[in-house]
Every structure is written in C-alpha cells, then in structure tokens.
C-alpha positions as CSV (number, residue, x, y, z in Angstrom):
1,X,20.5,0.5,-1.1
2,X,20.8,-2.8,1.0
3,X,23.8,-5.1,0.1
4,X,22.7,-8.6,-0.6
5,X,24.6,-9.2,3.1
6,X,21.7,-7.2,4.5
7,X,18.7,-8.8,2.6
8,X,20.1,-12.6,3.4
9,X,20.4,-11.3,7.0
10,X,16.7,-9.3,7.3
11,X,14.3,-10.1,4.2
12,X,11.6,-12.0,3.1
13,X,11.0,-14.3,-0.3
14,X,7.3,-14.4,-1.5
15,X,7.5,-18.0,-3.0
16,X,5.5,-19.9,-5.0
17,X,4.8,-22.6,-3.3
18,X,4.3,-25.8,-6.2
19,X,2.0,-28.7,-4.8
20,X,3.5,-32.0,-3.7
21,X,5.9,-30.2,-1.4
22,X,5.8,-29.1,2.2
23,X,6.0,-25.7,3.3
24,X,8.9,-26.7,5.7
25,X,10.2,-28.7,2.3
26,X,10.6,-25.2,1.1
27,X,12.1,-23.6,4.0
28,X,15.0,-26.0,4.1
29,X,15.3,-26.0,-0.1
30,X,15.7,-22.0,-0.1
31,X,18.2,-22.4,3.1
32,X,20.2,-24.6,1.7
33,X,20.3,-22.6,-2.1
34,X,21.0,-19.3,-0.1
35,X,23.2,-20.9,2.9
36,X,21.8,-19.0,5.5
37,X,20.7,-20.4,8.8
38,X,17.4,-20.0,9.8
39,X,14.7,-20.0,6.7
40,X,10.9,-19.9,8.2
41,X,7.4,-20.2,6.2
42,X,4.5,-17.4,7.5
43,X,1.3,-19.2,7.1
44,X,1.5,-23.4,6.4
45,X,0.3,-24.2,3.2
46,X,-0.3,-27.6,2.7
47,X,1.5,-30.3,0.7
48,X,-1.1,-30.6,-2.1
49,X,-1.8,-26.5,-2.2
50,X,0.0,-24.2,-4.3
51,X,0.5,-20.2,-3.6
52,X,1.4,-18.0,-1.9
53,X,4.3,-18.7,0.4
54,X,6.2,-15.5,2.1
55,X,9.8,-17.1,3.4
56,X,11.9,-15.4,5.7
57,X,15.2,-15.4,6.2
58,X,17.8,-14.7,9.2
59,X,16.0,-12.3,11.8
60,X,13.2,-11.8,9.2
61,X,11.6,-15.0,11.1
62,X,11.0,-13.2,14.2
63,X,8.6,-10.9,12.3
64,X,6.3,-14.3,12.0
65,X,4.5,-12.8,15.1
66,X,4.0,-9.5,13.3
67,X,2.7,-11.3,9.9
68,X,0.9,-14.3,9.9
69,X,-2.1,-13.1,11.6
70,X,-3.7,-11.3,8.0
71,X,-5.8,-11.9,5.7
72,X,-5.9,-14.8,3.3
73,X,-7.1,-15.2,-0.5
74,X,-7.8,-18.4,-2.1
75,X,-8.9,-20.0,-5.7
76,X,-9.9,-23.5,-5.7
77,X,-12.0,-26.0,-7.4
78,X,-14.5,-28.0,-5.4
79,X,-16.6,-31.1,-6.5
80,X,-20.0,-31.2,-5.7
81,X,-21.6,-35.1,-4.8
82,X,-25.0,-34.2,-6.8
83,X,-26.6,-31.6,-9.1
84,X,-26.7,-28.0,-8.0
85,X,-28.4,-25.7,-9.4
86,X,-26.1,-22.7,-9.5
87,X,-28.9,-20.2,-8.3
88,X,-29.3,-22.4,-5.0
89,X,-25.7,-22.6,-4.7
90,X,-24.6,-18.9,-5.2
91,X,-27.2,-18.5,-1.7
92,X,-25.5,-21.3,0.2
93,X,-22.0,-19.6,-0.5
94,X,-23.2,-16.4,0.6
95,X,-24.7,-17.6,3.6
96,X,-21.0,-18.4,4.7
97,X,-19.8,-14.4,4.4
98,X,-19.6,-12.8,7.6
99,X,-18.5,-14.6,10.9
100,X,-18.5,-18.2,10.9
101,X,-18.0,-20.9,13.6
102,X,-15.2,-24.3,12.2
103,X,-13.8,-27.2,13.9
104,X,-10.2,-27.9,13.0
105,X,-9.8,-30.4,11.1
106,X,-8.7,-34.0,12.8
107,X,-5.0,-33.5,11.2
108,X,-4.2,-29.8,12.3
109,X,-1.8,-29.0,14.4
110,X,-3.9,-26.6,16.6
111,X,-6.1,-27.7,19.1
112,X,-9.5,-29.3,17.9
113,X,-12.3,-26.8,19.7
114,X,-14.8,-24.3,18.2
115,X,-13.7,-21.2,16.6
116,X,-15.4,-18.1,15.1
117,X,-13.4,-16.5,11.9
118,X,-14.6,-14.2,9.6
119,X,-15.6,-15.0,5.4
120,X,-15.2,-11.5,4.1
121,X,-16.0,-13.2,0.6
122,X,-17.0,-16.1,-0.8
123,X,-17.7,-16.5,-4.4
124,X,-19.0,-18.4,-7.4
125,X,-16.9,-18.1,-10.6
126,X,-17.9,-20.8,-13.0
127,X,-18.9,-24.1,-13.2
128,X,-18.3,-27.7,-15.1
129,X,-20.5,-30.2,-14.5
130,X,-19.9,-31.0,-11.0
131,X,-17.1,-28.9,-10.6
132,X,-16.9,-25.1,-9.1
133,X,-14.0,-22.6,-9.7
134,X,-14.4,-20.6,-6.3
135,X,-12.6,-17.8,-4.6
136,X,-12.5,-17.2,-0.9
137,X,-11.1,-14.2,0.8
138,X,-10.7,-14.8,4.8
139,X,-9.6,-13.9,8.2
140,X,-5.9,-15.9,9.1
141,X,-6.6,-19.2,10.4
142,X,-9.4,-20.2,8.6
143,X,-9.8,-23.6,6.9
144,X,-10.8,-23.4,3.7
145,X,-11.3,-27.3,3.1
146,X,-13.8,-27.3,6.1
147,X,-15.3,-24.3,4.7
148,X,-16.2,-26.6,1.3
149,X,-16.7,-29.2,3.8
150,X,-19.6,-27.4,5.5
151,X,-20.5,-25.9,2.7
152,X,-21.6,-29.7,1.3
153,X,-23.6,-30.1,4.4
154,X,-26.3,-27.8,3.3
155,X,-26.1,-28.8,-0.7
156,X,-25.8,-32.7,-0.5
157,X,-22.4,-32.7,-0.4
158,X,-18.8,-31.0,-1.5
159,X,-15.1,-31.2,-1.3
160,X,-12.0,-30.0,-2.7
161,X,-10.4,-30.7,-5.4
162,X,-7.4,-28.1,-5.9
163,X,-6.6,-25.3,-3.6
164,X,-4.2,-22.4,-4.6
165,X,-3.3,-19.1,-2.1
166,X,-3.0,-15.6,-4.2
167,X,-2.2,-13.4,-1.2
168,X,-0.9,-13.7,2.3
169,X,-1.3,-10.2,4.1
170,X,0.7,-7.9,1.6
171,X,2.3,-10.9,-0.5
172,X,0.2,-11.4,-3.7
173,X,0.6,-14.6,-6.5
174,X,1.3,-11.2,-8.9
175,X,4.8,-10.6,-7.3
176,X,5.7,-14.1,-6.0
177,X,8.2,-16.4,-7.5
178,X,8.9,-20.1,-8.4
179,X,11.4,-22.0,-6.9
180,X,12.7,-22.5,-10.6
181,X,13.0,-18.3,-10.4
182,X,14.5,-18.8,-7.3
183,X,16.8,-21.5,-8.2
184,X,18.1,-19.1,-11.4
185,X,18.4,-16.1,-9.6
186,X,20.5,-17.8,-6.8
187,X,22.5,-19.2,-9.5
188,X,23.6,-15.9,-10.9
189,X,24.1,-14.8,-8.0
190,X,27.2,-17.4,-7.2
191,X,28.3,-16.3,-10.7
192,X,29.0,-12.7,-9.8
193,X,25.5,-11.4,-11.0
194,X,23.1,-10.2,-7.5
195,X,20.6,-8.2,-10.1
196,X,18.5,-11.1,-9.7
197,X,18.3,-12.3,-6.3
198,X,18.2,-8.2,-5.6
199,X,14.6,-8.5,-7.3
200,X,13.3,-12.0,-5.5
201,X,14.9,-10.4,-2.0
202,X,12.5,-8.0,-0.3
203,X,14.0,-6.3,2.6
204,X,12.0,-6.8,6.2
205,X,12.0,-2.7,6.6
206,X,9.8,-2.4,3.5
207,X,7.4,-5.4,5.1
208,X,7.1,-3.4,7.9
209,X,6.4,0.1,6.5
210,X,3.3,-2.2,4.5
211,X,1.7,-3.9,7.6
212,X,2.2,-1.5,10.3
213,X,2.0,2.1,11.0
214,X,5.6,3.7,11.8
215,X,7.0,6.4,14.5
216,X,10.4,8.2,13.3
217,X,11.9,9.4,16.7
218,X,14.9,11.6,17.3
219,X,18.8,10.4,17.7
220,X,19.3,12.1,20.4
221,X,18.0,8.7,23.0
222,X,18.7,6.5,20.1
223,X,21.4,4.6,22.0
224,X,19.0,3.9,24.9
225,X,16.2,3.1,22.9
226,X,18.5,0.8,21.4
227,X,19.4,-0.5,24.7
228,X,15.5,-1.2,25.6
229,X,14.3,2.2,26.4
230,X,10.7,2.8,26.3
231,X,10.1,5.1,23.9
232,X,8.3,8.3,25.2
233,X,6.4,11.4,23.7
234,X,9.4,13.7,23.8
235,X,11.6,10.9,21.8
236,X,9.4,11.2,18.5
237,X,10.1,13.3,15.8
238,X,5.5,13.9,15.1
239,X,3.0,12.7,17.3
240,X,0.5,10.5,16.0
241,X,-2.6,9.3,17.3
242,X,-1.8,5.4,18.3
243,X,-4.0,2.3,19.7
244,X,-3.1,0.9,22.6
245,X,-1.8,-3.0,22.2
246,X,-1.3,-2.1,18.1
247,X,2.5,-2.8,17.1
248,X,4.4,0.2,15.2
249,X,7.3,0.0,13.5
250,X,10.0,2.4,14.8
251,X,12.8,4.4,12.2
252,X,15.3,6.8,12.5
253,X,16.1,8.8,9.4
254,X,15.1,6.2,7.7
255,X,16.3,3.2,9.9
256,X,14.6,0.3,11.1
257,X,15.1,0.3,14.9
258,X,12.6,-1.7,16.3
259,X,9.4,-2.9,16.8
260,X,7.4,-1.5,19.7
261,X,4.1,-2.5,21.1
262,X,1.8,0.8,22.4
263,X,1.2,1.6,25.7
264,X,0.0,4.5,25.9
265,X,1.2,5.2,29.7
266,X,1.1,8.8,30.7
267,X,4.6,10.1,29.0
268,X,5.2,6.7,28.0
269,X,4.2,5.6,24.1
270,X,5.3,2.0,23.8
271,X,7.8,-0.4,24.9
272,X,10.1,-2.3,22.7
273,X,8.6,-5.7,21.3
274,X,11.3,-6.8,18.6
275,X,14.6,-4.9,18.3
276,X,16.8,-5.9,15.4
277,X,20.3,-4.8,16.6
C-alpha cells in the first residue's frame, strides 16, 4: 500500500470542477489545501463549464504528455434561435459524427488554423421549447461550443447554454469529487485521519496500468535501466507484440520504473521517455 507521502508525491485527483472557477483556480486551491508544489489540470475546462477535471500532483504532472491526448465526453444544453423540428435536427446532429474540420475559437490559446477531429457521437436527448439536452463524445481537442456553433449554421442558428465534462480519458463524473469532498477529506487528514484523502488520492502507477500497455522486465539491468538504458528484448520478463512510437509503461515486480517510448530497433525495444526516480 502507498503512504499518503507517495500519493502527494505521484498521484492524480479527478475533481469536479464547479463553474465560475478556472481550471488553473483549481490547481492552485488543491496546492495550497495539500501543500505540495507543483499541482497541474489535464485538459482546460473552462470558467463557466463544470466536470471532469483530473489534477495531478508532484511528478504526476509530467504524465500530462501521456494523458491529455484522450477522449472527451460532454452533456450540455444548447438554445436553438428558431423552431426545430426534432426529426430535422436529430439529422443535422448526425451529420457532425465522424471526422469533422473546426476553427479555434478567437479566445483559445492554440493557434487559430483548420483542424480535422473526430465526433465519435453526437446525440439528442430531449428537448424544452428551444432548449436541447445533448451529449457529445469526441476526439481530445475538440471544441464543443464551435461544434453547437456550426451546428446552428445549418438549423438557423444555436449556441450553448451550459456545458458539463463526464469523462476525461479514464476519469469519469461517477468517481470524481467536489472540492467540498476534497476540502473534508484534506481536513481529516490534518486531524490524524488519511482514510479519506486515501480514497480521493489515485496513485500515477494505477493511471498508467489504465491508459497504456505495460512491459515487466527483469532486475537484473534494473540499475542501468534506471540510469537511461534502453531497454532491450533480453531485459523483459514476456515479449509482447508492441507498435512502434506507442508509449508503455515499464514495472518491475510490480514497480513503476518508467515510461518508455517503442522503438523497435533490432535488439532494441524502446528507449526511456519519463523515468520517475
């Protein structure tokens, strides 16, 4: 079992993100709470959207690179500018699954040109009025208020009222937890009691075993590997069939080593990417 020590130094807090904050606003509230130094956000979530909001803590942040780059799920509500009949709009939603083509919008921190991400669903739940409950699974990076945006184009018009994330990669709404969770569990904590911030805590190792595959390898290079030795075939326990430029994570009896990226270069597997100690 990890000591609280290890969690603050390599772990991960799926937060609920409320609206009206930032999700740097959260980074430096659970910082300070937990009095660690480095607390980093996977995936901005703007001010006004609630959700999903995985936290890292300590060298946790350098898996960032490793995690931000999955899939998304969303639930919103958006308001359409005239009468829709919901047959009509049902086909202009599904005419947005598959790969689509979006301009950031003016206020985004990337760099405004053409992209192509993928809708892998895009549905109609129910309907008030003028009003649409929606859900939207998608590829990282893609912009759900200019998905509403474009999707007004083609009905005479739509935009969005509330916005809330339910999953980020493997971090679903079911297992996050509110800063007011947070805030208790910290707070027993101090008093003696770590059950709490034991169950809000999840340990990087168990992140990486859900987003990766893994490679157990023998002790007997550990110390070089350690050092930055590529890891070749004779170093791992079972070989596994592996796809060159994927990222696997690398244990020994049951220790996180490292992160390696594969190569796949005559004897040699792959070659160290992130390396904890």
């Amino acid at each position: 079992m990890k000591t609280i020590k290890e969690l603050l130094e390599f772990g991960i807090i799926n937060v609920d993100k409320p609206s009206g904050m930032t999700s740097f606003q959260v980074d430096d509230y659970v910082r300070g709470r937990l009095e660690v130094k480095r607390a980093g956000h996977q995936g901005t979530l703007d001010p006004n959207v609630s959700g999903v909001l995985p936290v890292a803590l300590n060298r946790a942040c350098k898996l960032s690179k490793y995690l931000t780059g999955k899939d998304k799920s969303y639930v919103g509500v958006m308001r359409l500018h005239i009468d829709v009949d919901d047959k009509k709009l049902k086909k202009e939603m599904k005419n947005f699954v598959g790969m689509i083509k979006q301009m950031p919008p003016v206020r985004s921190a990337v760099k405004r040109v053409e992209r192509t991400r993928e809708v892998k669903k895009f549905d109609f739940l129910e309907k008030e009025e003028r009003d649409v409950l929606f859900f939207a699974e998608v590829e990282a990076g893609t912009y759900i208020r200019t998905l509403i945006n474009d999707l007004g184009k083609r009905i005479g018009g739509a935009h969005m009222l509330e916005l809330r994330r339910t999953r980020a990669g493997v971090f679903e709404e079911k297992n996050s937890v509110t800063l007011y969770e947070f805030d208790k569990a910290v707070d027993d904590y101090k008093r003696g009691d770590e059950k709490s911030l034991r169950e809000v805590i999840v340990c990087g190792e168990e992140i990486i075993r859900q987003n990766m595959r893994t490679i157990e390898i023998k002790e007997n290079n550990l110390d070089k590997i350690l050092r930055g030795k590529p890891i070749h075939i004779q170093d791992v326990v079972k070989i596994v069939k592996l796809d060159e430029g994927d990222f696997v994570g690398v244990f020994c009896n049951e220790r996180f080593i490292e992160i390696a990226k594969v190569v796949n270069d005559g004897e040699v597997i792959a070659v160290p990417d992130f390396v904890l100690n």
